[in-house]
N, C-alpha and C positions, 0 to 999 in steps of 0.2 A: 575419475570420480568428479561429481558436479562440487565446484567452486564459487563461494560466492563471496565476492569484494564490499565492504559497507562501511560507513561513519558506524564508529562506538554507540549502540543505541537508534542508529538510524531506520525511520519509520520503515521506508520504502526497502529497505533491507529484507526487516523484519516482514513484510508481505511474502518473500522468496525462501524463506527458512521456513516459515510456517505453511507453505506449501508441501515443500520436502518431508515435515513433520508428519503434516495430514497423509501422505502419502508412502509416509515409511523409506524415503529413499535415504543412502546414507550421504554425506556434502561434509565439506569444510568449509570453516569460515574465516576469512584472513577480516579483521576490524581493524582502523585506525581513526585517528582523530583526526582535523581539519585544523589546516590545508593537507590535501593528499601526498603523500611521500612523490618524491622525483619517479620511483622508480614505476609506482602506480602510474602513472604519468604514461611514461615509455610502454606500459599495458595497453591504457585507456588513453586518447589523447583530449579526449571532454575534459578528461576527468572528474565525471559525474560517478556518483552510486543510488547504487547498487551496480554491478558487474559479474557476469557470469560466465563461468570456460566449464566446458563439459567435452568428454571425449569427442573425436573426429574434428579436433580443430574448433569448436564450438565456441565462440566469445561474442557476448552479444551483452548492452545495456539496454534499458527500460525494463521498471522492475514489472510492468504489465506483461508485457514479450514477454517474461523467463516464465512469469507464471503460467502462460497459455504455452508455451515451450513443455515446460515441465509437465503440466496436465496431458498434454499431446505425444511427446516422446515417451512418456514413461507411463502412462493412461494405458487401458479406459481406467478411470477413478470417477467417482460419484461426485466430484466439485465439478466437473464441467462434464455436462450431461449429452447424451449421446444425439448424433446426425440429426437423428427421427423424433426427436425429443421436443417438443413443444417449446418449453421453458428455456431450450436452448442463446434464443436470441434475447433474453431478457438477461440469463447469466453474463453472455458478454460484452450485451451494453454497457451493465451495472459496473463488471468488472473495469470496461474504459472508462465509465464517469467516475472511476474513483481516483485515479490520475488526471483524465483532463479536465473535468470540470470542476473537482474538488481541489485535489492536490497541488494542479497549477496556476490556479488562481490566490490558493495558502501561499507557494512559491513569492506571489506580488506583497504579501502582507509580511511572511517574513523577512524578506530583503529590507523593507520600510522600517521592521520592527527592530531589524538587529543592525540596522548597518548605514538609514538614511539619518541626514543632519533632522534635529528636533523640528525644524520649518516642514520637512518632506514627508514626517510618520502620517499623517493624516490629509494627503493631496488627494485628488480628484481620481486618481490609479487606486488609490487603497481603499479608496470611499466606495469606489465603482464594483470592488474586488468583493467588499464587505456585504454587498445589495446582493451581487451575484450567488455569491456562497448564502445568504439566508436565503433564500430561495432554493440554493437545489439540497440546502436540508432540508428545509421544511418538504421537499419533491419526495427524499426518501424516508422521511416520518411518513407522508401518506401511501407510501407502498408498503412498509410494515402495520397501515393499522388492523390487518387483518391475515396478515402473514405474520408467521415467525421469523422467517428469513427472506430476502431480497428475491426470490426466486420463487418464491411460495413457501412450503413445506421441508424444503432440502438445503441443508448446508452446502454454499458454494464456492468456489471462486471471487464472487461477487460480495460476498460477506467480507472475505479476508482483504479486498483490495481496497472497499468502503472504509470498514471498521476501523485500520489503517490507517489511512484517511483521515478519522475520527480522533485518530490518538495526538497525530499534527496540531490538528483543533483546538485540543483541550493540552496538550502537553507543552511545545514550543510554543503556541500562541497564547494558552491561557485563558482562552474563549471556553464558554459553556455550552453545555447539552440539553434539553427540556428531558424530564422523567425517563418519558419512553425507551429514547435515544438512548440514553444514559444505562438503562436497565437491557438496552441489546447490547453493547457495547461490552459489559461486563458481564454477558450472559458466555457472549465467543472468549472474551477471558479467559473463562472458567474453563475451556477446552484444553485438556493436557497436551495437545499438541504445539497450542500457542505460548500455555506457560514452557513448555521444553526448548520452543525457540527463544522466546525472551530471556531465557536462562542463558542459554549456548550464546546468545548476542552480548550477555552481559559477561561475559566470561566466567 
């Protein structure tokens, strides 16, 4: 059975549970708080989360990978759209700019926010990080101003990896959303499959 490893609450978690969701597969969820147990350790030797074991030996972290894993192993599903599929290359860009050019760049602001001396919250790194990230939201407000979703028409991958993304944002950072944003954001919400993982992550 698919396993998945997370901080209590943790975004990038929450991306791989709500895939499973969407998808009807069944999973376990082992959570813990931060710093990760020794024994997680001896798992993962990052000791990063999200973490994923699935039968055949399966242990693989980046919560992106499991997503495209899980769509792929356990697929076809309508989040990541088929070979011949037009919209294809557009679901799986979106789905990586939601890790590396949103997420990892959040990564520099939260380090700064939770952990640097009061001289270092606002250096030339967090500044640079700040410019960056207003920019590729404002990129994907203007791929929704005519779309419902990242892909066009259809719920994807790309939504759940974004929107995610979004919650970093607004949640650990405390940053804001303009309207639009704001009103997609609580639209994927409102998806029972998201509330059923945000349930299951919360225990």
């Amino acid at each position: 059975m698919i396993k998945v490893y997370n901080f209590k609450r943790g975004a990038r978690g929450l991306r791989v549970c709500w895939v499973c969701e969407e998808m009807g597969l069944p999973y376990q969820l082992e959570a813990f708080d931060f710093p990760p147990p020794a024994s997680y350790r001896a798992l993962n030797p990052l000791g990063s989360v999200p973490f994923l074991e699935d039968a055949g030996g399966v242990a693989i972290n980046e919560s992106v990978a499991m997503m495209l894993y899980l769509a792929e192993r356990y697929g076809p599903t309508p989040l990541l759209p088929a070979k011949d599929d037009p919209t294809l290359a557009r679901v799986l860009q979106m789905t990586v700019f939601g890790e590396t050019t949103l997420g990892a760049q959040m990564n520099t602001l939260m380090a700064a926010h939770f952990m640097a001396p009061e001289a270092d919250k606002k250096n030339w790194s967090v500044r640079g990080a700040e410019q960056r990230l207003d920019q590729a939201i404002a990129y994907v407000e203007g791929i929704l101003a005519d779309n419902p979703y990242l892909a066009g028409n259809a719920f994807t991958l790309a939504d759940i990896s974004v929107s995610t993304a979004f919650g970093m944002w607004k949640g650990a950072l405390g940053k804001s959303l303009s309207d639009k944003l704001s009103a997609y954001r609580e639209r994927l919400a409102s998806r029972p499959a998201f509330q059923r993982a945000q349930k299951h992550m919360q225990g």
